[in-house]
mmCIF entry with sequence, helices, sheets and N, C-alpha, C, O atoms, coordinates in Angstrom:
data_MODEL
# 
_entry.id   MODEL 
# 
_entity.id                         1 
_entity.type                       polymer 
_entity.pdbx_number_of_molecules   1 
# 
_entity_poly.entity_id                      1 
_entity_poly.type                           'polypeptide(L)' 
_entity_poly.nstd_linkage                   no 
_entity_poly.nstd_monomer                   no 
_entity_poly.pdbx_seq_one_letter_code       
;(UNK)(UNK)(UNK)(UNK)(UNK)(UNK)(UNK)(UNK)(UNK)(UNK)(UNK)(UNK)(UNK)(UNK)(UNK)(UNK)
(UNK)(UNK)(UNK)(UNK)(UNK)(UNK)(UNK)(UNK)(UNK)(UNK)(UNK)(UNK)(UNK)(UNK)(UNK)(UNK)
(UNK)(UNK)(UNK)(UNK)(UNK)(UNK)(UNK)(UNK)(UNK)(UNK)(UNK)(UNK)(UNK)(UNK)(UNK)(UNK)
(UNK)(UNK)(UNK)(UNK)(UNK)(UNK)
;
_entity_poly.pdbx_seq_one_letter_code_can   XXXXXXXXXXXXXXXXXXXXXXXXXXXXXXXXXXXXXXXXXXXXXXXXXXXXXX 
_entity_poly.pdbx_strand_id                 A 
# 
loop_
_entity_poly_seq.entity_id 
_entity_poly_seq.num 
_entity_poly_seq.mon_id 
_entity_poly_seq.hetero 
1 1  UNK n 
1 2  UNK n 
1 3  UNK n 
1 4  UNK n 
1 5  UNK n 
1 6  UNK n 
1 7  UNK n 
1 8  UNK n 
1 9  UNK n 
1 10 UNK n 
1 11 UNK n 
1 12 UNK n 
1 13 UNK n 
1 14 UNK n 
1 15 UNK n 
1 16 UNK n 
1 17 UNK n 
1 18 UNK n 
1 19 UNK n 
1 20 UNK n 
1 21 UNK n 
1 22 UNK n 
1 23 UNK n 
1 24 UNK n 
1 25 UNK n 
1 26 UNK n 
1 27 UNK n 
1 28 UNK n 
1 29 UNK n 
1 30 UNK n 
1 31 UNK n 
1 32 UNK n 
1 33 UNK n 
1 34 UNK n 
1 35 UNK n 
1 36 UNK n 
1 37 UNK n 
1 38 UNK n 
1 39 UNK n 
1 40 UNK n 
1 41 UNK n 
1 42 UNK n 
1 43 UNK n 
1 44 UNK n 
1 45 UNK n 
1 46 UNK n 
1 47 UNK n 
1 48 UNK n 
1 49 UNK n 
1 50 UNK n 
1 51 UNK n 
1 52 UNK n 
1 53 UNK n 
1 54 UNK n 
# 
_struct_asym.id          A 
_struct_asym.entity_id   1 
# 
loop_
_struct_conf.conf_type_id 
_struct_conf.id 
_struct_conf.pdbx_PDB_helix_id 
_struct_conf.beg_label_comp_id 
_struct_conf.beg_label_asym_id 
_struct_conf.beg_label_seq_id 
_struct_conf.pdbx_beg_PDB_ins_code 
_struct_conf.end_label_comp_id 
_struct_conf.end_label_asym_id 
_struct_conf.end_label_seq_id 
_struct_conf.pdbx_end_PDB_ins_code 
_struct_conf.beg_auth_comp_id 
_struct_conf.beg_auth_asym_id 
_struct_conf.beg_auth_seq_id 
_struct_conf.end_auth_comp_id 
_struct_conf.end_auth_asym_id 
_struct_conf.end_auth_seq_id 
_struct_conf.pdbx_PDB_helix_class 
_struct_conf.details 
_struct_conf.pdbx_PDB_helix_length 
HELX_P HELX_P1 AA1 UNK A 2  ? UNK A 16 ? UNK A 2  UNK A 16 1 ? 15 
HELX_P HELX_P2 AA2 UNK A 18 ? UNK A 29 ? UNK A 18 UNK A 29 1 ? 12 
HELX_P HELX_P3 AA3 UNK A 33 ? UNK A 53 ? UNK A 33 UNK A 53 1 ? 21 
# 
_struct_conf_type.id          HELX_P 
_struct_conf_type.criteria    ? 
_struct_conf_type.reference   ? 
# 
loop_
_atom_site.group_PDB 
_atom_site.id 
_atom_site.type_symbol 
_atom_site.label_atom_id 
_atom_site.label_alt_id 
_atom_site.label_comp_id 
_atom_site.label_asym_id 
_atom_site.label_entity_id 
_atom_site.label_seq_id 
_atom_site.pdbx_PDB_ins_code 
_atom_site.Cartn_x 
_atom_site.Cartn_y 
_atom_site.Cartn_z 
_atom_site.occupancy 
_atom_site.B_iso_or_equiv 
_atom_site.pdbx_formal_charge 
_atom_site.auth_seq_id 
_atom_site.auth_comp_id 
_atom_site.auth_asym_id 
_atom_site.auth_atom_id 
_atom_site.pdbx_PDB_model_num 
ATOM 1   N N  . UNK A 1 1  ? 12.150  6.307   -27.361 1.00 0.00 ? 1  UNK A N  1 
ATOM 2   C CA . UNK A 1 1  ? 12.309  4.906   -27.024 1.00 0.00 ? 1  UNK A CA 1 
ATOM 3   C C  . UNK A 1 1  ? 12.110  4.677   -25.527 1.00 0.00 ? 1  UNK A C  1 
ATOM 4   O O  . UNK A 1 1  ? 11.488  3.697   -25.118 1.00 0.00 ? 1  UNK A O  1 
ATOM 5   N N  . UNK A 1 2  ? 12.645  5.593   -24.711 1.00 0.00 ? 2  UNK A N  1 
ATOM 6   C CA . UNK A 1 2  ? 12.514  5.434   -23.267 1.00 0.00 ? 2  UNK A CA 1 
ATOM 7   C C  . UNK A 1 2  ? 11.068  5.571   -22.805 1.00 0.00 ? 2  UNK A C  1 
ATOM 8   O O  . UNK A 1 2  ? 10.673  4.974   -21.804 1.00 0.00 ? 2  UNK A O  1 
ATOM 9   N N  . UNK A 1 3  ? 10.274  6.363   -23.541 1.00 0.00 ? 3  UNK A N  1 
ATOM 10  C CA . UNK A 1 3  ? 8.889   6.541   -23.123 1.00 0.00 ? 3  UNK A CA 1 
ATOM 11  C C  . UNK A 1 3  ? 8.072   5.258   -23.298 1.00 0.00 ? 3  UNK A C  1 
ATOM 12  O O  . UNK A 1 3  ? 6.971   5.158   -22.757 1.00 0.00 ? 3  UNK A O  1 
ATOM 13  N N  . UNK A 1 4  ? 8.586   4.285   -24.035 1.00 0.00 ? 4  UNK A N  1 
ATOM 14  C CA . UNK A 1 4  ? 7.930   2.985   -24.159 1.00 0.00 ? 4  UNK A CA 1 
ATOM 15  C C  . UNK A 1 4  ? 8.513   1.956   -23.203 1.00 0.00 ? 4  UNK A C  1 
ATOM 16  O O  . UNK A 1 4  ? 7.792   1.091   -22.706 1.00 0.00 ? 4  UNK A O  1 
ATOM 17  N N  . UNK A 1 5  ? 9.801   2.043   -22.944 1.00 0.00 ? 5  UNK A N  1 
ATOM 18  C CA . UNK A 1 5  ? 10.481  1.050   -22.115 1.00 0.00 ? 5  UNK A CA 1 
ATOM 19  C C  . UNK A 1 5  ? 10.163  1.240   -20.636 1.00 0.00 ? 5  UNK A C  1 
ATOM 20  O O  . UNK A 1 5  ? 9.888   0.265   -19.937 1.00 0.00 ? 5  UNK A O  1 
ATOM 21  N N  . UNK A 1 6  ? 10.195  2.472   -20.152 1.00 0.00 ? 6  UNK A N  1 
ATOM 22  C CA . UNK A 1 6  ? 9.977   2.728   -18.722 1.00 0.00 ? 6  UNK A CA 1 
ATOM 23  C C  . UNK A 1 6  ? 8.571   2.311   -18.267 1.00 0.00 ? 6  UNK A C  1 
ATOM 24  O O  . UNK A 1 6  ? 8.459   1.630   -17.248 1.00 0.00 ? 6  UNK A O  1 
ATOM 25  N N  . UNK A 1 7  ? 7.487   2.688   -18.975 1.00 0.00 ? 7  UNK A N  1 
ATOM 26  C CA . UNK A 1 7  ? 6.167   2.198   -18.546 1.00 0.00 ? 7  UNK A CA 1 
ATOM 27  C C  . UNK A 1 7  ? 6.034   0.676   -18.627 1.00 0.00 ? 7  UNK A C  1 
ATOM 28  O O  . UNK A 1 7  ? 5.356   0.068   -17.799 1.00 0.00 ? 7  UNK A O  1 
ATOM 29  N N  . UNK A 1 8  ? 6.677   0.060   -19.619 1.00 0.00 ? 8  UNK A N  1 
ATOM 30  C CA . UNK A 1 8  ? 6.631   -1.400  -19.735 1.00 0.00 ? 8  UNK A CA 1 
ATOM 31  C C  . UNK A 1 8  ? 7.310   -2.049  -18.534 1.00 0.00 ? 8  UNK A C  1 
ATOM 32  O O  . UNK A 1 8  ? 6.819   -3.051  -18.013 1.00 0.00 ? 8  UNK A O  1 
ATOM 33  N N  . UNK A 1 9  ? 8.427   -1.492  -18.094 1.00 0.00 ? 9  UNK A N  1 
ATOM 34  C CA . UNK A 1 9  ? 9.125   -2.031  -16.920 1.00 0.00 ? 9  UNK A CA 1 
ATOM 35  C C  . UNK A 1 9  ? 8.274   -1.838  -15.669 1.00 0.00 ? 9  UNK A C  1 
ATOM 36  O O  . UNK A 1 9  ? 8.197   -2.735  -14.830 1.00 0.00 ? 9  UNK A O  1 
ATOM 37  N N  . UNK A 1 10 ? 7.634   -0.676  -15.537 1.00 0.00 ? 10 UNK A N  1 
ATOM 38  C CA . UNK A 1 10 ? 6.785   -0.412  -14.367 1.00 0.00 ? 10 UNK A CA 1 
ATOM 39  C C  . UNK A 1 10 ? 5.616   -1.385  -14.323 1.00 0.00 ? 10 UNK A C  1 
ATOM 40  O O  . UNK A 1 10 ? 5.312   -1.946  -13.270 1.00 0.00 ? 10 UNK A O  1 
ATOM 41  N N  . UNK A 1 11 ? 4.958   -1.587  -15.463 1.00 0.00 ? 11 UNK A N  1 
ATOM 42  C CA . UNK A 1 11 ? 3.833   -2.537  -15.510 1.00 0.00 ? 11 UNK A CA 1 
ATOM 43  C C  . UNK A 1 11 ? 4.314   -3.947  -15.200 1.00 0.00 ? 11 UNK A C  1 
ATOM 44  O O  . UNK A 1 11 ? 3.636   -4.684  -14.485 1.00 0.00 ? 11 UNK A O  1 
ATOM 45  N N  . UNK A 1 12 ? 5.463   -4.332  -15.721 1.00 0.00 ? 12 UNK A N  1 
ATOM 46  C CA . UNK A 1 12 ? 6.007   -5.657  -15.454 1.00 0.00 ? 12 UNK A CA 1 
ATOM 47  C C  . UNK A 1 12 ? 6.276   -5.851  -13.962 1.00 0.00 ? 12 UNK A C  1 
ATOM 48  O O  . UNK A 1 12 ? 5.964   -6.905  -13.409 1.00 0.00 ? 12 UNK A O  1 
ATOM 49  N N  . UNK A 1 13 ? 6.855   -4.838  -13.305 1.00 0.00 ? 13 UNK A N  1 
ATOM 50  C CA . UNK A 1 13 ? 7.140   -4.947  -11.872 1.00 0.00 ? 13 UNK A CA 1 
ATOM 51  C C  . UNK A 1 13 ? 5.854   -4.994  -11.046 1.00 0.00 ? 13 UNK A C  1 
ATOM 52  O O  . UNK A 1 13 ? 5.793   -5.708  -10.045 1.00 0.00 ? 13 UNK A O  1 
ATOM 53  N N  . UNK A 1 14 ? 4.832   -4.248  -11.448 1.00 0.00 ? 14 UNK A N  1 
ATOM 54  C CA . UNK A 1 14 ? 3.546   -4.297  -10.743 1.00 0.00 ? 14 UNK A CA 1 
ATOM 55  C C  . UNK A 1 14 ? 2.946   -5.688  -10.856 1.00 0.00 ? 14 UNK A C  1 
ATOM 56  O O  . UNK A 1 14 ? 2.460   -6.240  -9.869  1.00 0.00 ? 14 UNK A O  1 
ATOM 57  N N  . UNK A 1 15 ? 2.978   -6.256  -12.051 1.00 0.00 ? 15 UNK A N  1 
ATOM 58  C CA . UNK A 1 15 ? 2.439   -7.608  -12.241 1.00 0.00 ? 15 UNK A CA 1 
ATOM 59  C C  . UNK A 1 15 ? 3.257   -8.624  -11.454 1.00 0.00 ? 15 UNK A C  1 
ATOM 60  O O  . UNK A 1 15 ? 2.703   -9.546  -10.855 1.00 0.00 ? 15 UNK A O  1 
ATOM 61  N N  . UNK A 1 16 ? 4.563   -8.454  -11.456 1.00 0.00 ? 16 UNK A N  1 
ATOM 62  C CA . UNK A 1 16 ? 5.446   -9.406  -10.779 1.00 0.00 ? 16 UNK A CA 1 
ATOM 63  C C  . UNK A 1 16 ? 5.233   -9.392  -9.261  1.00 0.00 ? 16 UNK A C  1 
ATOM 64  O O  . UNK A 1 16 ? 5.230   -10.448 -8.628  1.00 0.00 ? 16 UNK A O  1 
ATOM 65  N N  . UNK A 1 17 ? 5.056   -8.207  -8.677  1.00 0.00 ? 17 UNK A N  1 
ATOM 66  C CA . UNK A 1 17 ? 4.935   -8.082  -7.229  1.00 0.00 ? 17 UNK A CA 1 
ATOM 67  C C  . UNK A 1 17 ? 3.513   -7.777  -6.778  1.00 0.00 ? 17 UNK A C  1 
ATOM 68  O O  . UNK A 1 17 ? 3.323   -7.183  -5.717  1.00 0.00 ? 17 UNK A O  1 
ATOM 69  N N  . UNK A 1 18 ? 2.498   -8.175  -7.569  1.00 0.00 ? 18 UNK A N  1 
ATOM 70  C CA . UNK A 1 18 ? 1.112   -7.859  -7.249  1.00 0.00 ? 18 UNK A CA 1 
ATOM 71  C C  . UNK A 1 18 ? 0.684   -8.412  -5.895  1.00 0.00 ? 18 UNK A C  1 
ATOM 72  O O  . UNK A 1 18 ? 0.025   -7.710  -5.129  1.00 0.00 ? 18 UNK A O  1 
ATOM 73  N N  . UNK A 1 19 ? 1.036   -9.625  -5.592  1.00 0.00 ? 19 UNK A N  1 
ATOM 74  C CA . UNK A 1 19 ? 0.634   -10.227 -4.319  1.00 0.00 ? 19 UNK A CA 1 
ATOM 75  C C  . UNK A 1 19 ? 1.238   -9.472  -3.135  1.00 0.00 ? 19 UNK A C  1 
ATOM 76  O O  . UNK A 1 19 ? 0.552   -9.243  -2.139  1.00 0.00 ? 19 UNK A O  1 
ATOM 77  N N  . UNK A 1 20 ? 2.498   -9.087  -3.229  1.00 0.00 ? 20 UNK A N  1 
ATOM 78  C CA . UNK A 1 20 ? 3.134   -8.333  -2.142  1.00 0.00 ? 20 UNK A CA 1 
ATOM 79  C C  . UNK A 1 20 ? 2.481   -6.970  -1.963  1.00 0.00 ? 20 UNK A C  1 
ATOM 80  O O  . UNK A 1 20 ? 2.251   -6.537  -0.834  1.00 0.00 ? 20 UNK A O  1 
ATOM 81  N N  . UNK A 1 21 ? 2.182   -6.289  -3.066  1.00 0.00 ? 21 UNK A N  1 
ATOM 82  C CA . UNK A 1 21 ? 1.530   -4.978  -2.997  1.00 0.00 ? 21 UNK A CA 1 
ATOM 83  C C  . UNK A 1 21 ? 0.153   -5.119  -2.376  1.00 0.00 ? 21 UNK A C  1 
ATOM 84  O O  . UNK A 1 21 ? -0.227  -4.333  -1.508  1.00 0.00 ? 21 UNK A O  1 
ATOM 85  N N  . UNK A 1 22 ? -0.593  -6.118  -2.819  1.00 0.00 ? 22 UNK A N  1 
ATOM 86  C CA . UNK A 1 22 ? -1.946  -6.350  -2.298  1.00 0.00 ? 22 UNK A CA 1 
ATOM 87  C C  . UNK A 1 22 ? -1.907  -6.671  -0.803  1.00 0.00 ? 22 UNK A C  1 
ATOM 88  O O  . UNK A 1 22 ? -2.752  -6.196  -0.045  1.00 0.00 ? 22 UNK A O  1 
ATOM 89  N N  . UNK A 1 23 ? -0.947  -7.460  -0.386  1.00 0.00 ? 23 UNK A N  1 
ATOM 90  C CA . UNK A 1 23 ? -0.826  -7.846  1.018   1.00 0.00 ? 23 UNK A CA 1 
ATOM 91  C C  . UNK A 1 23 ? -0.470  -6.653  1.892   1.00 0.00 ? 23 UNK A C  1 
ATOM 92  O O  . UNK A 1 23 ? -1.032  -6.502  2.977   1.00 0.00 ? 23 UNK A O  1 
ATOM 93  N N  . UNK A 1 24 ? 0.444   -5.807  1.450   1.00 0.00 ? 24 UNK A N  1 
ATOM 94  C CA . UNK A 1 24 ? 0.835   -4.611  2.226   1.00 0.00 ? 24 UNK A CA 1 
ATOM 95  C C  . UNK A 1 24 ? -0.341  -3.652  2.388   1.00 0.00 ? 24 UNK A C  1 
ATOM 96  O O  . UNK A 1 24 ? -0.564  -3.120  3.476   1.00 0.00 ? 24 UNK A O  1 
ATOM 97  N N  . UNK A 1 25 ? -1.088  -3.431  1.319   1.00 0.00 ? 25 UNK A N  1 
ATOM 98  C CA . UNK A 1 25 ? -2.237  -2.519  1.399   1.00 0.00 ? 25 UNK A CA 1 
ATOM 99  C C  . UNK A 1 25 ? -3.316  -3.113  2.290   1.00 0.00 ? 25 UNK A C  1 
ATOM 100 O O  . UNK A 1 25 ? -3.973  -2.383  3.032   1.00 0.00 ? 25 UNK A O  1 
ATOM 101 N N  . UNK A 1 26 ? -3.510  -4.433  2.230   1.00 0.00 ? 26 UNK A N  1 
ATOM 102 C CA . UNK A 1 26 ? -4.511  -5.065  3.087   1.00 0.00 ? 26 UNK A CA 1 
ATOM 103 C C  . UNK A 1 26 ? -4.120  -4.947  4.561   1.00 0.00 ? 26 UNK A C  1 
ATOM 104 O O  . UNK A 1 26 ? -4.987  -4.739  5.410   1.00 0.00 ? 26 UNK A O  1 
ATOM 105 N N  . UNK A 1 27 ? -2.846  -5.074  4.872   1.00 0.00 ? 27 UNK A N  1 
ATOM 106 C CA . UNK A 1 27 ? -2.388  -4.953  6.258   1.00 0.00 ? 27 UNK A CA 1 
ATOM 107 C C  . UNK A 1 27 ? -2.586  -3.540  6.791   1.00 0.00 ? 27 UNK A C  1 
ATOM 108 O O  . UNK A 1 27 ? -2.926  -3.370  7.962   1.00 0.00 ? 27 UNK A O  1 
ATOM 109 N N  . UNK A 1 28 ? -2.382  -2.524  5.959   1.00 0.00 ? 28 UNK A N  1 
ATOM 110 C CA . UNK A 1 28 ? -2.506  -1.142  6.406   1.00 0.00 ? 28 UNK A CA 1 
ATOM 111 C C  . UNK A 1 28 ? -3.954  -0.685  6.496   1.00 0.00 ? 28 UNK A C  1 
ATOM 112 O O  . UNK A 1 28 ? -4.351  -0.074  7.489   1.00 0.00 ? 28 UNK A O  1 
ATOM 113 N N  . UNK A 1 29 ? -4.756  -0.978  5.461   1.00 0.00 ? 29 UNK A N  1 
ATOM 114 C CA . UNK A 1 29 ? -6.097  -0.402  5.365   1.00 0.00 ? 29 UNK A CA 1 
ATOM 115 C C  . UNK A 1 29 ? -7.226  -1.406  5.530   1.00 0.00 ? 29 UNK A C  1 
ATOM 116 O O  . UNK A 1 29 ? -8.393  -1.014  5.562   1.00 0.00 ? 29 UNK A O  1 
ATOM 117 N N  . UNK A 1 30 ? -6.909  -2.686  5.634   1.00 0.00 ? 30 UNK A N  1 
ATOM 118 C CA . UNK A 1 30 ? -7.902  -3.753  5.790   1.00 0.00 ? 30 UNK A CA 1 
ATOM 119 C C  . UNK A 1 30 ? -8.937  -3.776  4.655   1.00 0.00 ? 30 UNK A C  1 
ATOM 120 O O  . UNK A 1 30 ? -10.117 -4.048  4.876   1.00 0.00 ? 30 UNK A O  1 
ATOM 121 N N  . UNK A 1 31 ? -8.471  -3.490  3.462   1.00 0.00 ? 31 UNK A N  1 
ATOM 122 C CA . UNK A 1 31 ? -9.339  -3.570  2.290   1.00 0.00 ? 31 UNK A CA 1 
ATOM 123 C C  . UNK A 1 31 ? -8.510  -4.151  1.140   1.00 0.00 ? 31 UNK A C  1 
ATOM 124 O O  . UNK A 1 31 ? -7.340  -3.812  0.961   1.00 0.00 ? 31 UNK A O  1 
ATOM 125 N N  . UNK A 1 32 ? -9.135  -5.013  0.387   1.00 0.00 ? 32 UNK A N  1 
ATOM 126 C CA . UNK A 1 32 ? -8.447  -5.625  -0.742  1.00 0.00 ? 32 UNK A CA 1 
ATOM 127 C C  . UNK A 1 32 ? -8.371  -4.626  -1.891  1.00 0.00 ? 32 UNK A C  1 
ATOM 128 O O  . UNK A 1 32 ? -9.349  -3.945  -2.200  1.00 0.00 ? 32 UNK A O  1 
ATOM 129 N N  . UNK A 1 33 ? -7.222  -4.546  -2.509  1.00 0.00 ? 33 UNK A N  1 
ATOM 130 C CA . UNK A 1 33 ? -7.026  -3.603  -3.607  1.00 0.00 ? 33 UNK A CA 1 
ATOM 131 C C  . UNK A 1 33 ? -7.844  -4.022  -4.827  1.00 0.00 ? 33 UNK A C  1 
ATOM 132 O O  . UNK A 1 33 ? -8.198  -3.177  -5.650  1.00 0.00 ? 33 UNK A O  1 
ATOM 133 N N  . UNK A 1 34 ? -8.146  -5.308  -4.955  1.00 0.00 ? 34 UNK A N  1 
ATOM 134 C CA . UNK A 1 34 ? -8.959  -5.771  -6.073  1.00 0.00 ? 34 UNK A CA 1 
ATOM 135 C C  . UNK A 1 34 ? -10.348 -5.143  -6.026  1.00 0.00 ? 34 UNK A C  1 
ATOM 136 O O  . UNK A 1 34 ? -10.908 -4.798  -7.066  1.00 0.00 ? 34 UNK A O  1 
ATOM 137 N N  . UNK A 1 35 ? -10.899 -4.995  -4.840  1.00 0.00 ? 35 UNK A N  1 
ATOM 138 C CA . UNK A 1 35 ? -12.209 -4.370  -4.698  1.00 0.00 ? 35 UNK A CA 1 
ATOM 139 C C  . UNK A 1 35 ? -12.149 -2.891  -5.079  1.00 0.00 ? 35 UNK A C  1 
ATOM 140 O O  . UNK A 1 35 ? -13.079 -2.372  -5.696  1.00 0.00 ? 35 UNK A O  1 
ATOM 141 N N  . UNK A 1 36 ? -11.076 -2.220  -4.718  1.00 0.00 ? 36 UNK A N  1 
ATOM 142 C CA . UNK A 1 36 ? -10.917 -0.804  -5.056  1.00 0.00 ? 36 UNK A CA 1 
ATOM 143 C C  . UNK A 1 36 ? -10.832 -0.631  -6.566  1.00 0.00 ? 36 UNK A C  1 
ATOM 144 O O  . UNK A 1 36 ? -11.456 0.272   -7.124  1.00 0.00 ? 36 UNK A O  1 
ATOM 145 N N  . UNK A 1 37 ? -10.070 -1.484  -7.228  1.00 0.00 ? 37 UNK A N  1 
ATOM 146 C CA . UNK A 1 37 ? -9.922  -1.391  -8.676  1.00 0.00 ? 37 UNK A CA 1 
ATOM 147 C C  . UNK A 1 37 ? -11.247 -1.698  -9.366  1.00 0.00 ? 37 UNK A C  1 
ATOM 148 O O  . UNK A 1 37 ? -11.601 -1.037  -10.343 1.00 0.00 ? 37 UNK A O  1 
ATOM 149 N N  . UNK A 1 38 ? -11.970 -2.675  -8.879  1.00 0.00 ? 38 UNK A N  1 
ATOM 150 C CA . UNK A 1 38 ? -13.266 -3.022  -9.456  1.00 0.00 ? 38 UNK A CA 1 
ATOM 151 C C  . UNK A 1 38 ? -14.243 -1.863  -9.334  1.00 0.00 ? 38 UNK A C  1 
ATOM 152 O O  . UNK A 1 38 ? -14.942 -1.550  -10.297 1.00 0.00 ? 38 UNK A O  1 
ATOM 153 N N  . UNK A 1 39 ? -14.308 -1.224  -8.179  1.00 0.00 ? 39 UNK A N  1 
ATOM 154 C CA . UNK A 1 39 ? -15.198 -0.086  -7.977  1.00 0.00 ? 39 UNK A CA 1 
ATOM 155 C C  . UNK A 1 39 ? -14.786 1.085   -8.864  1.00 0.00 ? 39 UNK A C  1 
ATOM 156 O O  . UNK A 1 39 ? -15.646 1.749   -9.443  1.00 0.00 ? 39 UNK A O  1 
ATOM 157 N N  . UNK A 1 40 ? -13.486 1.346   -8.981  1.00 0.00 ? 40 UNK A N  1 
ATOM 158 C CA . UNK A 1 40 ? -12.994 2.443   -9.817  1.00 0.00 ? 40 UNK A CA 1 
ATOM 159 C C  . UNK A 1 40 ? -13.340 2.204   -11.286 1.00 0.00 ? 40 UNK A C  1 
ATOM 160 O O  . UNK A 1 40 ? -13.781 3.124   -11.975 1.00 0.00 ? 40 UNK A O  1 
ATOM 161 N N  . UNK A 1 41 ? -13.147 0.992   -11.764 1.00 0.00 ? 41 UNK A N  1 
ATOM 162 C CA . UNK A 1 41 ? -13.482 0.685   -13.151 1.00 0.00 ? 41 UNK A CA 1 
ATOM 163 C C  . UNK A 1 41 ? -14.984 0.813   -13.405 1.00 0.00 ? 41 UNK A C  1 
ATOM 164 O O  . UNK A 1 41 ? -15.403 1.293   -14.458 1.00 0.00 ? 41 UNK A O  1 
ATOM 165 N N  . UNK A 1 42 ? -15.774 0.388   -12.454 1.00 0.00 ? 42 UNK A N  1 
ATOM 166 C CA . UNK A 1 42 ? -17.221 0.519   -12.586 1.00 0.00 ? 42 UNK A CA 1 
ATOM 167 C C  . UNK A 1 42 ? -17.647 1.985   -12.638 1.00 0.00 ? 42 UNK A C  1 
ATOM 168 O O  . UNK A 1 42 ? -18.507 2.352   -13.438 1.00 0.00 ? 42 UNK A O  1 
ATOM 169 N N  . UNK A 1 43 ? -17.054 2.819   -11.795 1.00 0.00 ? 43 UNK A N  1 
ATOM 170 C CA . UNK A 1 43 ? -17.371 4.248   -11.805 1.00 0.00 ? 43 UNK A CA 1 
ATOM 171 C C  . UNK A 1 43 ? -16.941 4.912   -13.111 1.00 0.00 ? 43 UNK A C  1 
ATOM 172 O O  . UNK A 1 43 ? -17.660 5.762   -13.636 1.00 0.00 ? 43 UNK A O  1 
ATOM 173 N N  . UNK A 1 44 ? -15.790 4.536   -13.635 1.00 0.00 ? 44 UNK A N  1 
ATOM 174 C CA . UNK A 1 44 ? -15.323 5.081   -14.911 1.00 0.00 ? 44 UNK A CA 1 
ATOM 175 C C  . UNK A 1 44 ? -16.260 4.673   -16.037 1.00 0.00 ? 44 UNK A C  1 
ATOM 176 O O  . UNK A 1 44 ? -16.595 5.491   -16.895 1.00 0.00 ? 44 UNK A O  1 
ATOM 177 N N  . UNK A 1 45 ? -16.682 3.424   -16.040 1.00 0.00 ? 45 UNK A N  1 
ATOM 178 C CA . UNK A 1 45 ? -17.604 2.944   -17.064 1.00 0.00 ? 45 UNK A CA 1 
ATOM 179 C C  . UNK A 1 45 ? -18.937 3.682   -16.989 1.00 0.00 ? 45 UNK A C  1 
ATOM 180 O O  . UNK A 1 45 ? -19.494 4.061   -18.020 1.00 0.00 ? 45 UNK A O  1 
ATOM 181 N N  . UNK A 1 46 ? -19.450 3.889   -15.784 1.00 0.00 ? 46 UNK A N  1 
ATOM 182 C CA . UNK A 1 46 ? -20.706 4.627   -15.610 1.00 0.00 ? 46 UNK A CA 1 
ATOM 183 C C  . UNK A 1 46 ? -20.543 6.065   -16.085 1.00 0.00 ? 46 UNK A C  1 
ATOM 184 O O  . UNK A 1 46 ? -21.447 6.601   -16.726 1.00 0.00 ? 46 UNK A O  1 
ATOM 185 N N  . UNK A 1 47 ? -19.423 6.699   -15.790 1.00 0.00 ? 47 UNK A N  1 
ATOM 186 C CA . UNK A 1 47 ? -19.176 8.077   -16.223 1.00 0.00 ? 47 UNK A CA 1 
ATOM 187 C C  . UNK A 1 47 ? -19.117 8.161   -17.738 1.00 0.00 ? 47 UNK A C  1 
ATOM 188 O O  . UNK A 1 47 ? -19.673 9.091   -18.322 1.00 0.00 ? 47 UNK A O  1 
ATOM 189 N N  . UNK A 1 48 ? -18.457 7.215   -18.384 1.00 0.00 ? 48 UNK A N  1 
ATOM 190 C CA . UNK A 1 48 ? -18.372 7.214   -19.848 1.00 0.00 ? 48 UNK A CA 1 
ATOM 191 C C  . UNK A 1 48 ? -19.744 7.032   -20.470 1.00 0.00 ? 48 UNK A C  1 
ATOM 192 O O  . UNK A 1 48 ? -20.105 7.742   -21.408 1.00 0.00 ? 48 UNK A O  1 
ATOM 193 N N  . UNK A 1 49 ? -20.514 6.078   -19.945 1.00 0.00 ? 49 UNK A N  1 
ATOM 194 C CA . UNK A 1 49 ? -21.862 5.856   -20.478 1.00 0.00 ? 49 UNK A CA 1 
ATOM 195 C C  . UNK A 1 49 ? -22.752 7.071   -20.242 1.00 0.00 ? 49 UNK A C  1 
ATOM 196 O O  . UNK A 1 49 ? -23.564 7.417   -21.099 1.00 0.00 ? 49 UNK A O  1 
ATOM 197 N N  . UNK A 1 50 ? -22.609 7.717   -19.100 1.00 0.00 ? 50 UNK A N  1 
ATOM 198 C CA . UNK A 1 50 ? -23.387 8.905   -18.802 1.00 0.00 ? 50 UNK A CA 1 
ATOM 199 C C  . UNK A 1 50 ? -23.037 10.045  -19.766 1.00 0.00 ? 50 UNK A C  1 
ATOM 200 O O  . UNK A 1 50 ? -23.925 10.748  -20.248 1.00 0.00 ? 50 UNK A O  1 
ATOM 201 N N  . UNK A 1 51 ? -21.750 10.222  -20.041 1.00 0.00 ? 51 UNK A N  1 
ATOM 202 C CA . UNK A 1 51 ? -21.327 11.268  -20.971 1.00 0.00 ? 51 UNK A CA 1 
ATOM 203 C C  . UNK A 1 51 ? -21.747 10.971  -22.406 1.00 0.00 ? 51 UNK A C  1 
ATOM 204 O O  . UNK A 1 51 ? -22.033 11.891  -23.173 1.00 0.00 ? 51 UNK A O  1 
ATOM 205 N N  . UNK A 1 52 ? -21.783 9.710   -22.766 1.00 0.00 ? 52 UNK A N  1 
ATOM 206 C CA . UNK A 1 52 ? -22.228 9.359   -24.105 1.00 0.00 ? 52 UNK A CA 1 
ATOM 207 C C  . UNK A 1 52 ? -23.736 9.543   -24.260 1.00 0.00 ? 52 UNK A C  1 
ATOM 208 O O  . UNK A 1 52 ? -24.221 9.835   -25.353 1.00 0.00 ? 52 UNK A O  1 
ATOM 209 N N  . UNK A 1 53 ? -24.457 9.374   -23.188 1.00 0.00 ? 53 UNK A N  1 
ATOM 210 C CA . UNK A 1 53 ? -25.915 9.492   -23.246 1.00 0.00 ? 53 UNK A CA 1 
ATOM 211 C C  . UNK A 1 53 ? -26.357 10.933  -23.427 1.00 0.00 ? 53 UNK A C  1 
ATOM 212 O O  . UNK A 1 53 ? -27.316 11.201  -24.150 1.00 0.00 ? 53 UNK A O  1 
ATOM 213 N N  . UNK A 1 54 ? -25.661 11.874  -22.772 1.00 0.00 ? 54 UNK A N  1 
ATOM 214 C CA . UNK A 1 54 ? -26.064 13.294  -22.826 1.00 0.00 ? 54 UNK A CA 1 
ATOM 215 C C  . UNK A 1 54 ? -25.226 14.081  -23.753 1.00 0.00 ? 54 UNK A C  1 
ATOM 216 O O  . UNK A 1 54 ? -25.438 15.284  -23.908 1.00 0.00 ? 54 UNK A O  1 
# 
């Protein structure tokens, strides 16, 4: 039961404090976290398609 509740709470807190997290990372590294996530998802998608092709 805990293995379902703890990740749900973590995801809820990330969603709840997304703006604060994004702002802190932007202040430290001068890059938006949305761009990092978009690039990571694109790379994962390319890797999956590449593995499916060969």
């Amino acid at each position: 039961m805990l293995k379902f509740i703890i990740p749900a709470i973590i995801v809820f807190l990330i969603v709840l404090f997304w703006e604060n997290i994004n702002q802190k990372i932007y202040q430290k590294f001068r890059v938006k976290i949305n761009a990092i996530i978009l690039i990571a998802l694109l790379l994962i998608l390319i890797a999956i398609l590449f593995l499916l092709y060969f």
